[in-house]
N, C-alpha and C positions, 0 to 999 in steps of 0.2 A: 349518497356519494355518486357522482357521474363519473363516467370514462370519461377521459381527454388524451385520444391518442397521440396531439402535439407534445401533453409533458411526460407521456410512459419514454420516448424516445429523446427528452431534452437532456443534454449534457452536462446540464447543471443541478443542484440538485440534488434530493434524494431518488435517484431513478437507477435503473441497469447498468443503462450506455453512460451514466459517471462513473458508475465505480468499474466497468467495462475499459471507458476510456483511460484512468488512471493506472488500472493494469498495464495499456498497451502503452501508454506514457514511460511507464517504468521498462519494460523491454525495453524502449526504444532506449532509455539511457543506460541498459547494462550492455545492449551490444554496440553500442558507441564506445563505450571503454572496453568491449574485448577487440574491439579494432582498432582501437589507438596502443594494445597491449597492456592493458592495467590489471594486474593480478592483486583483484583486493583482498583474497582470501589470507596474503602473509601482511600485516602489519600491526604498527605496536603505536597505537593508541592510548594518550592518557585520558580517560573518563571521566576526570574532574571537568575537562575542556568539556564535556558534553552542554547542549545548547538543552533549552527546555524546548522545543518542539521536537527535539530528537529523543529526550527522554519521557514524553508521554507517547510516542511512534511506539518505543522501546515497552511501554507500559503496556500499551495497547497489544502488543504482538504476544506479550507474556500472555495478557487473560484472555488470548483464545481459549485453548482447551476448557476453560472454563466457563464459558461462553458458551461451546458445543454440547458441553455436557448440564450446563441449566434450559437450551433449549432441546434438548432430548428429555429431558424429565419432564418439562413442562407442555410437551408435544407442540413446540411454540416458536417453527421459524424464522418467524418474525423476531426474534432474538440477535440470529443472526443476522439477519439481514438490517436490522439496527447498527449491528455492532460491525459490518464491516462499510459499510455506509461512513458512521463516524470514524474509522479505519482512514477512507479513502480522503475524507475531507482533511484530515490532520495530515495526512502524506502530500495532499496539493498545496494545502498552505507552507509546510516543510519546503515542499520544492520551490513555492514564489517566496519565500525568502532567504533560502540558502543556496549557493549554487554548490553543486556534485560535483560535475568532472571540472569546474576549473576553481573549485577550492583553493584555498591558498597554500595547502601544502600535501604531499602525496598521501601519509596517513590520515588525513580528513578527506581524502577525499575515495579514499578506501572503507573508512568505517561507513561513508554517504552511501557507497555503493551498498555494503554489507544492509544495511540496514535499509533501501529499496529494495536487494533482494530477495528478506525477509517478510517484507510488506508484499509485492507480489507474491513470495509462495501463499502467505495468510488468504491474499485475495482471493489466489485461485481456487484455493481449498476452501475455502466458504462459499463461493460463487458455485461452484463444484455439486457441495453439502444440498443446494437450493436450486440444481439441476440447472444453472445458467453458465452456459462456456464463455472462455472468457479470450478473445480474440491477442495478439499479440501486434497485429495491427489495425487501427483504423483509419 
């Protein structure tokens, strides 16, 4: 296996700087909506409407912990770093096909936030777990 410093820093990808960049992607859409004033934290969502890229996001953020704790048994970061990898790739495609802040109604576009937000924390604390900060802008 050779190094290729072109793809450790390519933005597509299994690399850093994607799931780096999809971090600071996600910031950038939850302080768009605390500047437009959108408090997603109160709304009343029905879960039937869930979309399935939302509900494997959903899937995915549950088996963290489980996740953490098969790559600590297994002294096996690369666990994680698998798993928030495929994390980051289901959150970008979520994003290019759903939009967030101009959803078509206020509770969807509150559960969109909810559920970026959730995705970012998962990020950071995996990125975290594998000693890699994770910028809020790029």
């Amino acid at each position: 296996m050779l190094f290729n410093p072109k793809e450790s820093i390519d933005f597509n990808g299994n690399t850093g700087p994607f799931i780096q960049y999809t971090y600071a992607r996600i910031c950038s859409v939850l302080n768009k909506a605390k500047e437009t004033g959108i408090a997603w934290n109160a709304y009343n969502f029905n879960a039937q409407e869930l979309q399935p890229k939302e509900k494997e996001i959903i899937k995915l953020i549950y088996e963290y912990p489980a996740v953490v704790e098969e790559a600590g048994k297994a002294y096996s970061p690369s666990v994680i770093a698998n798993y928030i990898y495929e994390l980051a790739k289901e959150y970008n495609g979520f994003y290019h096909d759903f939009p967030i802040l101009k959803a078509e109604r206020d509770d969807i576009i509150c559960f969109r936030l909810i559920i970026s937000e959730f995705t970012a924390n998962v990020i950071k604390s995996a990125m975290g777990l594998l000693g890699i900060n994770v910028p809020e802008r790029m």
